[in-house]
N, C-alpha and C positions, 0 to 999 in steps of 0.2 A: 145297195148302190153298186154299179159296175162300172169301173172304168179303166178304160183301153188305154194298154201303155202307149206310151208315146205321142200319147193327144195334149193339146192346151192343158184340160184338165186335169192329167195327170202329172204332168208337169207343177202344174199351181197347186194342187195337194204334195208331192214331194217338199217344193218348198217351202211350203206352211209345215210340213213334218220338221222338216229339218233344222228352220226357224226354233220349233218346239223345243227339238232336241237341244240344240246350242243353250236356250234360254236355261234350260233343264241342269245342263250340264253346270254354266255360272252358279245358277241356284244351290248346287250342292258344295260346288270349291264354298260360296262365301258361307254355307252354315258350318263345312268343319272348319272354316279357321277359328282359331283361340286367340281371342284375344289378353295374352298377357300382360300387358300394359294394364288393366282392369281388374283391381283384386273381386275376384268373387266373394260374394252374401256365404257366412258358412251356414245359413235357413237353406239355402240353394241347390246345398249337394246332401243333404239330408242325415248328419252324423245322428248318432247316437247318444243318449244325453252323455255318456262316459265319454264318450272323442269329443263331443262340445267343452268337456272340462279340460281335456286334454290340450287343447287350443288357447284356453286360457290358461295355464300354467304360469305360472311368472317365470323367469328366464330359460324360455324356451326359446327365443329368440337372440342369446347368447352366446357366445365364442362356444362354451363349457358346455352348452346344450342342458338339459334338467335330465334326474335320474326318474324308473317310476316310484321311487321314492316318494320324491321330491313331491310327483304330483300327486301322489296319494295323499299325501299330508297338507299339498295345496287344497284338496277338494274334501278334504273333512272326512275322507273314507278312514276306515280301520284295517281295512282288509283288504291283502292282496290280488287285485281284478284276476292275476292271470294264475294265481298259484293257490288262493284261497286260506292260505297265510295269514295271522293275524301278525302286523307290524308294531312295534313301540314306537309311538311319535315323540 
């Protein structure tokens, strides 16, 4: 297709482009917003079964925070995830 600048045509494609772009543009502000008001699924962001246990921890959501003690002994493990450490429960 060839079209001469500054014709009708060329004109009414510029602004069917441009149209485009704008719509393009929206399209992407609204998919990076986060909406945090919305707690996300933790299936969603794909943990690992060890960070799935780690989420559940009992007072993890405490002033005191949990040690990985704590959640070692929360999740029935014997052994240190990060040290390979055997712990006494």
């Amino acid at each position: 297709m060839n079209i001469t600048p500054g014709t009708a045509a060329a004109r009414a494609f510029a602004q069917y482009y441009r149209a485009v772009a704008d719509a393009s543009i929206e399209l992407a502000k609204a998919l990076e917003i986060v909406d945090e008001s919305r707690p996300r699924s933790l299936d969603m962001i794909n943990l690992s079964s060890l960070q799935h246990q780690v989420t559940e921890a009992p007072g993890k959501d405490s002033e005191e925070g949990v040690s990985p003690r704590e959640i070692t002994a929360a999740s029935g493990e014997t052994t240190n995830p990060t040290s390979g450490r055997r712990w006494r429960a």
